[in-house]
C-alpha positions as CSV (number, residue, x, y, z in Angstrom):
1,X,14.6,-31.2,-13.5
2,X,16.5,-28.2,-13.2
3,X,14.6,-25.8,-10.9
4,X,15.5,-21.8,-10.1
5,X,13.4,-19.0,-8.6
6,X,11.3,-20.1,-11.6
7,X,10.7,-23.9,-12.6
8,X,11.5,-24.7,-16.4
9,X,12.1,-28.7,-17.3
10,X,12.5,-30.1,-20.9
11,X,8.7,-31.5,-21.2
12,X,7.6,-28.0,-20.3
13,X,8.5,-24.9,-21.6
14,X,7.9,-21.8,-19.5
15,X,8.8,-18.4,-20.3
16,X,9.3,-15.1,-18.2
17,X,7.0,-12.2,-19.0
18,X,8.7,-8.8,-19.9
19,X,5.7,-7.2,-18.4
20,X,4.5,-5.4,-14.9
21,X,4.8,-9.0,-13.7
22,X,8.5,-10.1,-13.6
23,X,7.6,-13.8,-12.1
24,X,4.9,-14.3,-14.5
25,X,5.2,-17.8,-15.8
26,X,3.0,-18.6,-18.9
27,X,2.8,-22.0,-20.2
28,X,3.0,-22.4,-24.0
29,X,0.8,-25.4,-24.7
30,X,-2.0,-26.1,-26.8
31,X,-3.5,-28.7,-24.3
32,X,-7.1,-29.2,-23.8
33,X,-6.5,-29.6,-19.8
34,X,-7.7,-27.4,-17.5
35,X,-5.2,-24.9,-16.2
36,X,-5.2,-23.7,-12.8
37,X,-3.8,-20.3,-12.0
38,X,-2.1,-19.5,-8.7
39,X,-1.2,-15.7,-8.0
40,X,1.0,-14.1,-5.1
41,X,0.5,-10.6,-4.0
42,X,1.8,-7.7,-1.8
43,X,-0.9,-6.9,0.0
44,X,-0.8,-4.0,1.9
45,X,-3.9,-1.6,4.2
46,X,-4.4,-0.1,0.9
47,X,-7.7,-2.1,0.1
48,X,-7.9,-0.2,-3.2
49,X,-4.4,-0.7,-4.6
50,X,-4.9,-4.6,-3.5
51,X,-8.4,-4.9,-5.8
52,X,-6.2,-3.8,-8.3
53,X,-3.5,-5.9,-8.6
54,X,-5.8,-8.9,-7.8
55,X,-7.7,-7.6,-10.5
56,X,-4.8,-7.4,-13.0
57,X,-3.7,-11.2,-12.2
58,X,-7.3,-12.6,-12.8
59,X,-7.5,-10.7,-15.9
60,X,-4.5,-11.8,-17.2
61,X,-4.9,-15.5,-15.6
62,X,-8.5,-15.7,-18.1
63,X,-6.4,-14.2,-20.9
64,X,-3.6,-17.1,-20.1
65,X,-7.0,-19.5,-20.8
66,X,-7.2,-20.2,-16.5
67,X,-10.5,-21.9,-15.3
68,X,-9.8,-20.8,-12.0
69,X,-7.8,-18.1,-9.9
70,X,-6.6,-19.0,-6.8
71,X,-5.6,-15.7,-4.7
72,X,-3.5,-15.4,-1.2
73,X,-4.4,-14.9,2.2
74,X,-5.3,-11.8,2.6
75,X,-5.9,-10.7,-0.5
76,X,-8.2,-8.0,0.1
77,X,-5.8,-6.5,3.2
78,X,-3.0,-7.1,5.7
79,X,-3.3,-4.3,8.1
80,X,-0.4,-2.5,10.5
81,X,-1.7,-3.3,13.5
82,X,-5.1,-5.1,15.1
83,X,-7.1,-2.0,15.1
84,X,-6.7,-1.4,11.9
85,X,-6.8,-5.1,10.8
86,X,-10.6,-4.8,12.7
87,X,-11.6,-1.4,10.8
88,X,-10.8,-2.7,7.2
89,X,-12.8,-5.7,7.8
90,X,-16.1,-6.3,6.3
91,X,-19.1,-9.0,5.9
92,X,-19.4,-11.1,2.8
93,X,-22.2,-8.9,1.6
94,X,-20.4,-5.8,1.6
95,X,-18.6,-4.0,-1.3
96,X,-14.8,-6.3,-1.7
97,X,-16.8,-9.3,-2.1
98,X,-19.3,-8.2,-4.5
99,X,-16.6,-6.6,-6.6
100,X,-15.0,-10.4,-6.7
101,X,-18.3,-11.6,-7.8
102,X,-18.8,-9.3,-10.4
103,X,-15.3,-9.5,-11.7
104,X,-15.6,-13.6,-11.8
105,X,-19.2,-13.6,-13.6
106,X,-18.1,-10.8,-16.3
107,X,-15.1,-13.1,-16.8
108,X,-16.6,-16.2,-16.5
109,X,-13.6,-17.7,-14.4
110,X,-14.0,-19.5,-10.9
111,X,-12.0,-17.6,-8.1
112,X,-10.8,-18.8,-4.7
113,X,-10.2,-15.8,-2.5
114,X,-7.9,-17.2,0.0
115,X,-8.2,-15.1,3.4
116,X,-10.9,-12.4,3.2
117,X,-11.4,-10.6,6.9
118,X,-15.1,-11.4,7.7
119,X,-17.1,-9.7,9.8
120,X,-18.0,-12.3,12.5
121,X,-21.7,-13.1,14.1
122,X,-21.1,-11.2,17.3
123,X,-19.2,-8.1,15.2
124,X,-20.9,-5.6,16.7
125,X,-20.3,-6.7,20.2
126,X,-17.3,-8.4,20.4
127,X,-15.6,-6.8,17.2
128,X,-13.9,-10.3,16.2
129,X,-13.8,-11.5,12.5
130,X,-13.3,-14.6,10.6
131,X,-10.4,-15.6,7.8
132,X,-12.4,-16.8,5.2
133,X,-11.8,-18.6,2.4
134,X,-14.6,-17.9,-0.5
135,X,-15.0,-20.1,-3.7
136,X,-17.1,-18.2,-6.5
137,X,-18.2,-20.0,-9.8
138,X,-18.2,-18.4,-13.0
139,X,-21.6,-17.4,-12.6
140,X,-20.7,-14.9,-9.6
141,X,-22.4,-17.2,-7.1
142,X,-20.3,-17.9,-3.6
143,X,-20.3,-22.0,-4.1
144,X,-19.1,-21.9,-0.3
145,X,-17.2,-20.7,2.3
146,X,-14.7,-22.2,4.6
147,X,-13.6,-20.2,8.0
148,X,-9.6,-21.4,8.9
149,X,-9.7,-23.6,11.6
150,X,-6.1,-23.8,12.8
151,X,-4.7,-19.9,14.0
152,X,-1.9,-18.9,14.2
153,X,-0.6,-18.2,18.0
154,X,3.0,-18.1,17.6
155,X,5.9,-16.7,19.2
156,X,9.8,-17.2,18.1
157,X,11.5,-14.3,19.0
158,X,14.7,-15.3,17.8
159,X,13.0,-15.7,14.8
160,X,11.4,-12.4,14.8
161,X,8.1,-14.0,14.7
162,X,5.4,-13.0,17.0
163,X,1.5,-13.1,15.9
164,X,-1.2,-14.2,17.9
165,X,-3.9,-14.4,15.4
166,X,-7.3,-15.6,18.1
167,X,-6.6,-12.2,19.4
168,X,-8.9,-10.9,17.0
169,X,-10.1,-14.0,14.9
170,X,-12.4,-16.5,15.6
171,X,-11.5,-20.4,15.0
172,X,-13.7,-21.4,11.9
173,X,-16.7,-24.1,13.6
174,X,-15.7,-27.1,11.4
175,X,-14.3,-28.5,7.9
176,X,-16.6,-28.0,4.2
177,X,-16.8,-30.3,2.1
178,X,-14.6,-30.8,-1.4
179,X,-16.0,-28.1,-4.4
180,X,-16.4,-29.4,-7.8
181,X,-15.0,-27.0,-9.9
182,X,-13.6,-26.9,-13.7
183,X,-10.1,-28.3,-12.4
184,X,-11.3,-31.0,-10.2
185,X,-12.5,-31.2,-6.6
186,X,-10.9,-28.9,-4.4
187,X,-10.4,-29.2,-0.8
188,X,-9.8,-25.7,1.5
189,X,-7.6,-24.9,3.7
190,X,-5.5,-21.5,4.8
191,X,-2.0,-20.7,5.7
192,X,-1.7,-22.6,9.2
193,X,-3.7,-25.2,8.2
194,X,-1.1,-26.7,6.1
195,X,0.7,-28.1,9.9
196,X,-2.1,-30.5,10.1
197,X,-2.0,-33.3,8.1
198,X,-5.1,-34.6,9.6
199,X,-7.4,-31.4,7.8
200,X,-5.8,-33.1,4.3
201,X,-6.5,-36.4,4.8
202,X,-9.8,-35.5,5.9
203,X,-10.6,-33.6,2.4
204,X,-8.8,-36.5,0.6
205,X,-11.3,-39.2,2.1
206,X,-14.1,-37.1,1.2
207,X,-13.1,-36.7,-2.6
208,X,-11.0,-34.0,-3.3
209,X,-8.2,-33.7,-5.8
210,X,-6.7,-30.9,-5.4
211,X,-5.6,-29.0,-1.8
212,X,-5.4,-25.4,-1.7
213,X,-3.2,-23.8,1.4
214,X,-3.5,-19.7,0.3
215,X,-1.0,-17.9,2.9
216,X,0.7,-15.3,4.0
217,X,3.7,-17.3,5.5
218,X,6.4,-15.3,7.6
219,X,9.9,-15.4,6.0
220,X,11.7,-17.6,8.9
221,X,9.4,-20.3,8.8
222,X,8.7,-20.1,4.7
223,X,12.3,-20.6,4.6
224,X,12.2,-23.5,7.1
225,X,9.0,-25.4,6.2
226,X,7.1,-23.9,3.3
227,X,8.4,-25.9,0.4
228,X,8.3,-29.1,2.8
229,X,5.0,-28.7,4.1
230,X,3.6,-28.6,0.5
231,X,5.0,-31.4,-1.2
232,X,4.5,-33.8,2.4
233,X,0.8,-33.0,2.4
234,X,0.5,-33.7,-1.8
235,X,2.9,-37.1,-0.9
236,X,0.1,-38.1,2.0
237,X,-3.0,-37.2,0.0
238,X,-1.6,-38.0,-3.4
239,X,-3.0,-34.8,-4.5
240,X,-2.5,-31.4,-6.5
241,X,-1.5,-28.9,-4.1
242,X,-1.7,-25.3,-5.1
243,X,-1.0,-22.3,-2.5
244,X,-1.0,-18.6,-3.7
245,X,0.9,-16.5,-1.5
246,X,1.6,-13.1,-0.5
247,X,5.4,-11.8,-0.9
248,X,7.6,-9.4,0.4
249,X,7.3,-6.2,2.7
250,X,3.7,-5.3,3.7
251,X,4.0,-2.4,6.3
252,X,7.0,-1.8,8.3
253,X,6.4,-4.4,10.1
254,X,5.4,-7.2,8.6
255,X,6.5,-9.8,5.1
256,X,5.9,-12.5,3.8
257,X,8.1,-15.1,2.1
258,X,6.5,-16.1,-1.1
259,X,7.0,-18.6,-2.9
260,X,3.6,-19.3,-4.4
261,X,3.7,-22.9,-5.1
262,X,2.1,-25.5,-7.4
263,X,3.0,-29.5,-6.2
264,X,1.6,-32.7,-8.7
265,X,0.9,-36.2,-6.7
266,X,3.7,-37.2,-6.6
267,X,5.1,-34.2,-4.5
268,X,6.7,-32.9,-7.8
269,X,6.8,-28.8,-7.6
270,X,5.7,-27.9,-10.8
271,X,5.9,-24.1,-10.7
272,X,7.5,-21.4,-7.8
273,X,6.4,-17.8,-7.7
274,X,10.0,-17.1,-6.4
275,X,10.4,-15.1,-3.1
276,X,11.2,-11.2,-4.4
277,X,7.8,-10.2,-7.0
278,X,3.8,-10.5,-7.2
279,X,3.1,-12.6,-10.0
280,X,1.5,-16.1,-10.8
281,X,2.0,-19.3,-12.8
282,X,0.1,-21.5,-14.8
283,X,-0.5,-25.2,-14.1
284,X,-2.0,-27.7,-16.1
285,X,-4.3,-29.8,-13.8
286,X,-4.3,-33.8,-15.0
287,X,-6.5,-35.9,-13.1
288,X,-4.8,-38.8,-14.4
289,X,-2.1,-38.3,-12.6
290,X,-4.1,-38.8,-9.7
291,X,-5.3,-41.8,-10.6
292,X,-1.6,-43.4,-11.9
293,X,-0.2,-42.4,-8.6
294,X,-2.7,-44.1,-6.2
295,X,-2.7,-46.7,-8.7
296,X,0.8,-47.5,-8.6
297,X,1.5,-46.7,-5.0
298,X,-1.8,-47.9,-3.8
299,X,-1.4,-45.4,0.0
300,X,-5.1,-45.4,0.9
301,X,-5.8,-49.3,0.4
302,X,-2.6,-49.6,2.5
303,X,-4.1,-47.5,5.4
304,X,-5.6,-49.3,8.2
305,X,-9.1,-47.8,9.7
306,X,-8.9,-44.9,12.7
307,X,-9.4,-47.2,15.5
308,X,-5.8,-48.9,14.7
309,X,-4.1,-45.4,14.7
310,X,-6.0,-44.7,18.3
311,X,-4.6,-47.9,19.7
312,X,-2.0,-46.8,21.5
313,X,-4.1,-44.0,23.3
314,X,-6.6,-47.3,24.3
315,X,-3.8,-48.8,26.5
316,X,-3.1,-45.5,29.1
């Protein structure tokens, strides 16, 4: 498989868009599978300018034929600093999440907002907010909600990496449950969570097919892990693993790496965003797939129950 910014293989033939979108990859086939969508962004304070790009890659995700859009990490903002990150934010009920329900019911697509800044249940004493990762159907109903779990509280300075996300955000209570959706059971995670192999297994055991990390990963560690970190956790889980991503330079102080990724079972990439331009690709979602891999590399039978992986914790 030869593999650039962009992923192109002789079974599947991708072409480049002329367009607004210079990373748009559009899959030419005439297969009844369900195609995923998975879109990366520059999101910037501008809450305005980022409902319209979003809304420009779901509108030409549905025109691609995508039953679902999965969007980045903040999607609807990534704010200059933490007052401002507070002052943009919003409860689900307010006006950038009704706009997303609107958008997905008059377009009859399913939309996974990756990272919206909720307002949490203490806002208006505490000001602290949750990243929140929203599924809505087709119909413009939220099907669920899950808050990120894992934040990010990391310093490598000679990195140039220095966020300490619980200063503002709370740590999401616990994990949701798979969502059945056009493409297949999908498990939710955000960003960080993709360091924890035990939040994928979890959603594997419970059913899902398909894991979905949207981020806004810093360059030094996209460079370092990103790539990896996918394709381990769709090696573990034997799933689909799609991440949207943001890309590139959000305020003067703050990028993000890119790289929005689609991974089959088998850890296979099967489309990159590419590191420099918004845009999204288009992946085919085969469930068989799932079911040949386990089948022929039979992981989960293989893997003996919790207690056995607690042992050595039993003998302190």
């Amino acid at each position: 498989m030869f593999r650039s910014r962009c992923i192109f293989t002789a079974s599947r033939h991708w072409i480049r868009s002329p367009a607004w979108r210079p990373q748009l990859l559009i899959r030419m086939s005439s297969s009844p599978l369900p195609v995923a969508a998975v879109c990366q962004m520059t999101a910037t304070p501008d809450k305005e300018a980022n409902f319209f790009v979003c809304k420009n890659l779901v509108e030409e995700a549905k025109q691609r034929g995508a039953s679902m859009v999965f969007l980045p990490e903040g999607f609807d903002y990534i704010g200059s600093n933490q007052e401002e990150t507070l002052s943009l934010s919003e409860s689900l009920g307010e006006e950038t999440v009704s706009r997303f329900t609107d958008m997905a019911r008059k377009l009859e697509v399913w939309l996974s907002l990756g990272g919206f800044h909720e307002r949490g249940p203490n806002w208006k004493t505490d000001r602290r907010i949750y990243n929140s990762h929203i599924i809505i159907n087709d119909k413009g109903d939220i099907v669920t909600v899950y808050r990120k779990a894992h934040l990010f509280d990391v310093e490598l300075l000679e990195k140039g990496v220095s966020l300490k996300e619980s200063a503002s955000t709370i740590p999401g209570p616990s994990l949701i449950a798979p969502v059945q959706t056009p493409i297949g059971k999908v498990g939710l995670g955000i960003c960080y969570d993709l360091r924890f192999p035990e939040l994928s297994l979890a959603l594997q055991r419970q059913g899902a097919e398909i894991l979905t990390y949207p981020s806004a990963f810093t360059v030094a560690t996209g460079i370092a892990h990103w790539e990896v970190l996918l394709r381990a956790r769709a090696i573990e889980t034997q799933c689909f693993v799609l991440a949207a991503a943001q890309v590139g330079p959000h305020h003067s102080k703050r990028s993000s790496y890119g790289h929005a990724l689609a991974v089959d079972p088998w850890g296979e990439v099967l489309g990159d965003c590419g590191g420099e331009q918004p845009g999204l690709i288009m992946v085919e979602i085969n469930l068989e797939k799932i079911e040949n891999t386990r089948k022929n590399m039979p992981v989960q039978e293989h893997r003996r129950n919790t207690d056995f992986y607690h042992s050595l914790e039993k003998t302190k």
